[in-house]
C-alpha positions, 0 to 999 in steps of 0.5 A: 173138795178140790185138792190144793197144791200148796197144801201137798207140798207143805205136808211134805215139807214138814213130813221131811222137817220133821225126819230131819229133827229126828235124825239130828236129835238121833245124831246129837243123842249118839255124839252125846253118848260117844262124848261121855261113854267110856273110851277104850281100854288101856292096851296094858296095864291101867294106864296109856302114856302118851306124848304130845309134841309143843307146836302139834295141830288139832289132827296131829294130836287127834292121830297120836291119841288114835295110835296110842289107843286112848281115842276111837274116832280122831273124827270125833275127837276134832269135832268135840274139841272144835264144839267145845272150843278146847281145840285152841286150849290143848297143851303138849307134854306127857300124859299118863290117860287112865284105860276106858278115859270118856272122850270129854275127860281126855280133852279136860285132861289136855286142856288142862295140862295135868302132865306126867312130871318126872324128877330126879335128886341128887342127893348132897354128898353124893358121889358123881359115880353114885350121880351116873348110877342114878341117872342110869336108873331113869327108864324115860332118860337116853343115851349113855355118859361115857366117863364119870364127871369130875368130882364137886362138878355137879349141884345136888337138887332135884331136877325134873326130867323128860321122856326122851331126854339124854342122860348128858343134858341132865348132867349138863344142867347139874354142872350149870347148876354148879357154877352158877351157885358157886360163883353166888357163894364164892363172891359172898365169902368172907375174910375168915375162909381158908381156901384160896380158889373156888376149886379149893372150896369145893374140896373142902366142902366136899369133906365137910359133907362128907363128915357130917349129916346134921347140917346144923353141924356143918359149920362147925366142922367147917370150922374144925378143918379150916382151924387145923389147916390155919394151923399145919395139922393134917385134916385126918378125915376118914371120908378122904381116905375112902374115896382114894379106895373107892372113887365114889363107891359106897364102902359100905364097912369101916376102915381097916387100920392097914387102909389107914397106913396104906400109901394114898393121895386121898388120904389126908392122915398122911397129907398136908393140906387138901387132897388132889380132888373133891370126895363128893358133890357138896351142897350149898350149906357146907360150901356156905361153910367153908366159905363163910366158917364161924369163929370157934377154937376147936380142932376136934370132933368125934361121934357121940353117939347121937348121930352127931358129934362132940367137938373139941378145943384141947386133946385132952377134951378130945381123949374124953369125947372118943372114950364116951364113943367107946363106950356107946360102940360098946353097949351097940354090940352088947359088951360091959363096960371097959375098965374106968381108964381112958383107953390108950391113943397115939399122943398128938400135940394140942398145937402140932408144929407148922413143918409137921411133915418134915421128911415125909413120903408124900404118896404117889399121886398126892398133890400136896397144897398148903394152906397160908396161915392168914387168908387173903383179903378180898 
């Protein structure tokens, strides 16, 4: 039988099909296991973190996961992404890639945007020296804040941070954050409020925060201090005087009586009205507050005990408030029970006289301001 060329040449052809479909099902079956198998391992540790610029190409970002070592071929990583279409999905931001992640988990992970979020709080009440303290303890934050911000002059909340952000843009943003909820609260106040400026209202704000850490409470204290100022008493607030010793710092001890007497611009048991600066950043609801007090008669309050405090319209009722103090600071430390009399305090008018600092040595530093006994309208 004569040999036909055609024939020879179609026997080759399917001879050379039939390698190629082997070599494609081989090639297929090798990128489907590189596609699922595990990826390197972390270089330490279990994780990698790894940050992807907005606006970076497919190769760019191919080339960062190879550096970082989340990634073997960048080769590999373009074809699957360009295969599987995420390439047009990948988004930017911190990413915390678990060690041996397979390469199709990594481009899930990416395209699903599942980044690192970091935040920060600033807690109300807290100093602006504490705010510097806090910020200096965030690794993934740069730079250095070379002074302390002024006081009430950063909002408390939380804040989500960048890797690589600067401490002062993060202060930037609480002062922003600041004026901006100042001037919401500030056009909102109502005739009944005592302070005259916003800046005013942040330092007595501050010392509500301050007082008190039940925030049912605030307005009643609130209430308290704008009643004492109506009417010429000193604040006598506590938290005042530590702050002219500390500047922030947490104390962290009670008051001794010769820091009660000692000369301080702070110390508003020696000053008439509002002391030269805020004591802390307050938060919105004791600027609400301040700005908005309700109508009450009280002028006294004290610790009862609770975590909270007892308020008080006359002295007496006060003198009777502070003696069942005493005695819970008793039973605290373990001693019996005083004798039944009311223990001795420094008398104090229920109604102190409007000049009640007449000849007093105003401290070195004090700015005293006084209060008017009736608010402007508007």
């Amino acid at each position: 039988m004569a040999f036909e060329p055609h024939s020879g040449r179609k026997t080759a052809f399917l001879a050379a099909t039939a390698t190629f479909s082997t070599f494609l099902i081989i090639a297929l079956v090798a990128a489907w296991s590189v596609f699922y198998a595990p990826g390197p391992a972390a270089r330490e540790g279990e994780t990698t973190i790894v940050s992807l610029p907005s606006g970076a190409g497919v190769s760019a970002i191919a080339a960062t996961l190879k550096s970082a070592g989340v990634i073997r071929s960048t080769d590999m990583f373009k074809a699957a992404a360009t295969l599987t279409g995420a390439d047009r999905k990948l988004r930017a931001g911190e990413y915390e890639v678990p060690g041996k992640t397979s390469l199709r988990s990594v481009l899930v992970l990416l395209v699903e945007g599942r980044v690192v979020r970091h935040y920060v709080t600033l807690p109300e009440g807290w100093s602006s020296a504490q705010a510097v303290e806090i910020l200096n303890k965030q690794a993934i934050l740069t730079g250095t804040i070379e002074a302390v911000p002024d006081e009430a002059s950063l909002w408390p909340d939380t804040y989500e941070i960048s890797r690589g952000e600067t401490r002062v843009s993060v202060i930037a943003r609480m002062t922003r954050a600041r004026d901006e909820n100042l001037a919401r609260l500030w056009a909102a106040r109502s005739s009944a409020t005592v302070v005259r400026t916003p800046e005013e209202a942040m330092i007595l704000a501050s010392i509500v925060e301050k007082e008190t850490g039940v925030a049912a409470e605030r307005p009643r204290v609130a209430a308290v201090f704008t009643n004492r100022l109506r009417s010429g008493m000193r604040l006598e607030s506590d938290p005042t005087i530590e702050y002219g010793l500390t500047k922030g710092v947490p104390l962290r001890r009670g008051l001794r009586r010769s820091e009660l007497d000692r000369p301080n611009a702070w110390n508003t048991y020696q000053i008439d009205g509002l002391p030269p600066t805020a004591i802390s950043n307050p938060g919105r609801d004791a600027v609400a507050a301040v700005l908005n007090p309700p109508s009450t008669s009280d002028i006294f309050f004290v610790a009862d005990g609770s975590g909270g405090h007892a308020f008080a319209r006359t002295y007496e009722e006060h003198r009777a408030n502070v003696a069942r103090w005493r005695e819970v600071e008793r039973r605290r430390a373990g001693l019996p029970p005083a004798a039944p009399e009311a223990p001795a305090l420094t008398p104090v008018p229920e109604v102190p006289p409007a000049n009640s600092t007449t000849g007093m040595t105003v401290p070195p530093g004090a700015r005293v301001i006084t209060i008017p006994a009736a608010a402007p309208a508007g």
